[in-house]
C-alpha positions in Angstrom: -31.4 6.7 -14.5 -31.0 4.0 -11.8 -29.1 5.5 -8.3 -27.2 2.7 -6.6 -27.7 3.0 -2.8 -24.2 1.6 -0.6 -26.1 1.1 2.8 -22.1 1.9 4.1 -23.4 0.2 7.2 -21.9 -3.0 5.8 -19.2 -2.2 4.8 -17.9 0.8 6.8 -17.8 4.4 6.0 -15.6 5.7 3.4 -13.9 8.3 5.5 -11.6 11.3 4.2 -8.7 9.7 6.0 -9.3 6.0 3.2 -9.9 9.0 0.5 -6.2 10.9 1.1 -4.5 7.5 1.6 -5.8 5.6 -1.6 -5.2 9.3 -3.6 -1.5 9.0 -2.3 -1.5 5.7 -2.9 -2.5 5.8 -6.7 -0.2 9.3 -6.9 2.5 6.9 -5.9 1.7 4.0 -8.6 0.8 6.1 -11.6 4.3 8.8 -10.3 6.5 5.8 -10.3 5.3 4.2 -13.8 5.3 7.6 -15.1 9.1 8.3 -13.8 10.0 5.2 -15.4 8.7 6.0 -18.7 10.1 9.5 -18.6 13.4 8.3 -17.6 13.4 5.4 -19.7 16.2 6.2 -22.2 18.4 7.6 -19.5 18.1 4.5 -17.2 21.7 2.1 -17.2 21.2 -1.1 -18.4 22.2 -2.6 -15.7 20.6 -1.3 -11.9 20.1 -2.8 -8.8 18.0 -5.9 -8.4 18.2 -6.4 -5.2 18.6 -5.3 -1.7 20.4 -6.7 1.2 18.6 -6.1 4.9 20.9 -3.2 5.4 19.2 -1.3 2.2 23.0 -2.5 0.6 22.5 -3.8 -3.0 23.7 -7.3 -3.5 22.4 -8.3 -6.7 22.3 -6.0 -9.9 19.6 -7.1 -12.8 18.8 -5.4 -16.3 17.0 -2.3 -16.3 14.1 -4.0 -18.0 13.6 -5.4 -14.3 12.2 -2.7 -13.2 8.7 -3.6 -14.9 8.5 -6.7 -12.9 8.4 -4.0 -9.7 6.2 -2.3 -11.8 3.7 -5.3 -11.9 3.9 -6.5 -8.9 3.2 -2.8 -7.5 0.2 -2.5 -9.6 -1.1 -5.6 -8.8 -1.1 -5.3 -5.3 -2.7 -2.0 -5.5 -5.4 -3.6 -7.4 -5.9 -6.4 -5.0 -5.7 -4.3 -1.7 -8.4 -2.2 -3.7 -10.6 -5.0 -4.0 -10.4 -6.1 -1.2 -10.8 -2.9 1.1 -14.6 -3.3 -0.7 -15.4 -6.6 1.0 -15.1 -6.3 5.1 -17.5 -9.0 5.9 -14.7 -11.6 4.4 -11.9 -10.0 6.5 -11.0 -11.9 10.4 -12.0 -9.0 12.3 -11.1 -10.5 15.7 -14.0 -9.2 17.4 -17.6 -10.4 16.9 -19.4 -8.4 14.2 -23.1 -7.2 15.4 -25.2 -4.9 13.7 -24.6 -2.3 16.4 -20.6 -2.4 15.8 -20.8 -3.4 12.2 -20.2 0.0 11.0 -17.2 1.1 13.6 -15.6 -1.6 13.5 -15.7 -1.7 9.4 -14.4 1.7 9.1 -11.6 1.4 11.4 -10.8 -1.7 9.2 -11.5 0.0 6.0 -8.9 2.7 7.3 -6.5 0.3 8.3 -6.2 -1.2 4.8 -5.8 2.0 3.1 -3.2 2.9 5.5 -1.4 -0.5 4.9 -2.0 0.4 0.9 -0.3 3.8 1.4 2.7 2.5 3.1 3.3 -0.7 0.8 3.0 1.6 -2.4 5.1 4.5 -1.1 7.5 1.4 -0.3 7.4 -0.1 -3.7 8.2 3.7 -5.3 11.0 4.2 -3.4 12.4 0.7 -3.8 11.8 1.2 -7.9 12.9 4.9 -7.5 16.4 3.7 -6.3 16.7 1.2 -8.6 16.3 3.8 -11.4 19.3 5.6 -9.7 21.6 2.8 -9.0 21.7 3.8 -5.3 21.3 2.0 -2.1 18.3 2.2 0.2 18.6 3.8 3.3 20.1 2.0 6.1 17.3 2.7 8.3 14.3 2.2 5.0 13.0 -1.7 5.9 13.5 -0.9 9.7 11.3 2.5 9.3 8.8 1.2 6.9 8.4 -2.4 9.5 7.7 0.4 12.1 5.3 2.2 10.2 3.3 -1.1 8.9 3.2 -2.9 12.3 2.6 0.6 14.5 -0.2 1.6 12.0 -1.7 -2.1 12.1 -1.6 -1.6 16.4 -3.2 1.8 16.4 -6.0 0.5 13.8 -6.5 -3.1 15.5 -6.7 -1.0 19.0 -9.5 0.9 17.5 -11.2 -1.9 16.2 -11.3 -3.6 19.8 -12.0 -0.5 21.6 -15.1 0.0 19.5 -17.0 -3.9 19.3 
């Protein structure tokens, strides 16, 4: 039986901060498609399709909208996974050497799980409402903007502290 070796080096250590957020994230996907099937029957036909900036809904859809959410959800879960396993194509912003390689990988590695999290949580929520035929929270975009942006300044401050 043949061992593969990751020299993690490379491509930055896979710390148990990127393991809890891609296990929330994929909690989130597979809880959401899950609620959905569940619920199915008990869903209106028609539920909100859209969302003004306020959180208000301006725009109601058929409930078999929801899958579109659905897809797009999954699929950017799949691509954010993907790409968390190929650092050396991201723009770091710093110069990559093999003495910062693996700091400056991680932090990255950790910042794109964290983004993951957040956009996922995000997209359950936003399908979760839906479901419900309620508005979002006033304050939802505004907090989740925070959260993204903050994250992405805590992470990127890492990553120049440590080239």
């Amino acid at each position: 039986m043949i061992k593969r070796v990751v020299d993690e080096s490379l491509y930055g250590k896979k710390t148990t901060f990127s393991k809890i957020t891609n296990l929330i994230s994929l909690l989130s996907v597979v809880g959401i498609v899950l609620y959905v099937i569940i619920t199915w029957k008990n869903i209106p036909d028609m539920i909100p399709g859209h969302y003004n900036i306020a959180g208000e809904i301006d725009k109601y859809s058929s409930k078999n909208s929801i899958w579109i959410l659905i897809v797009v959800q999954i699929l950017l879960f799949t691509m954010m996974s993907v790409l968390e396993r190929f650092p050396n194509i991201w723009n770091t912003g710093v110069q990559i050497t093999e003495e910062n390689r693996e700091r400056v990988y991680t932090n990255l590695r950790n910042m794109q799980t964290y983004l993951k999290m957040m956009i996922m949580i995000y997209f359950s929520y936003m399908t979760f409402q839906s479901i419900g035929g309620g508005n979002l929270h006033s304050m939802s975009i505004f907090v989740f903007l925070v959260l993204v942006f903050g994250g992405m300044a805590v992470f990127l401050v890492k990553v120049f502290k440590n080239r």
